[in-house]
N, C-alpha and C positions, 0 to 999 in steps of 0.2 A: 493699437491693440494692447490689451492687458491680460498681465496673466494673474492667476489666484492658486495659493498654496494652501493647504490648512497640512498643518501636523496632528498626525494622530495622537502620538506620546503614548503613554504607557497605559491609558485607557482606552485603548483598538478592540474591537468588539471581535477581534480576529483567535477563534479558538486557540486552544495552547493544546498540542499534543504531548503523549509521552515518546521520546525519543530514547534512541541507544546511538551511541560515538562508537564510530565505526572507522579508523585511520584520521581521526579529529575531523571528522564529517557528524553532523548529528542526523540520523535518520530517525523517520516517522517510525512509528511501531507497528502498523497497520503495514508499510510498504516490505517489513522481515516477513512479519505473517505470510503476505501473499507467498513471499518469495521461496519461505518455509514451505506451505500449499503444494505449489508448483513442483517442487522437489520431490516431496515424501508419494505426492500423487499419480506424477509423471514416474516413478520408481513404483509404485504397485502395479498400475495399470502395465505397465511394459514387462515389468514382469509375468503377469497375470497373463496378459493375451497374446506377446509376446509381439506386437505390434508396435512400432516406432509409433505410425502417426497415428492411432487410438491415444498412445500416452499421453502427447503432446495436445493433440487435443481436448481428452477430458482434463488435462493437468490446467492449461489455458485457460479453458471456464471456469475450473474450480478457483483458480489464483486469482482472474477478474469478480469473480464472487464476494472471495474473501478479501480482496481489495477496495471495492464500493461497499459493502455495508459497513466494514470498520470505520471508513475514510467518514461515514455519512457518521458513525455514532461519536467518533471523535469530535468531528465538527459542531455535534448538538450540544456537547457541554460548555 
């Protein structure tokens, strides 16, 4: 049996995102947004209807929202 390696090096065709260091973690910037989303959203809506799980739930969709299309346009550059 043989195995095969190849190194990618520093020519990886693997997008580069912008990050923020967050307790010497570097996060996605796309991964704050959603999480932003979730917050300010889930905070209106629960205010607004006064409804726990309305909030969580439109907050939910709008976070996984704003979490795929950023994830997708970061990846395309």
């Amino acid at each position: 049996m043989s195995v095969t390696t190849h190194d990618y090096g520093s020519g990886s065709a693997r997008a580069r995102t912008h990050s923020v260091e967050i307790a010497g973690v570097a996060w996605p910037l796309y991964k704050l947004q959603a999480l932003m989303t979730f917050l300010v959203v889930g905070l209106a809506v629960g205010v607004g209807t006064t409804s726990a799980v309305a909030a969580v739930w439109v907050a939910t969709i709008a976070s996984v929202a704003v979490w795929l299309t950023q994830r997708a346009r970061h990846r395309r550059r």
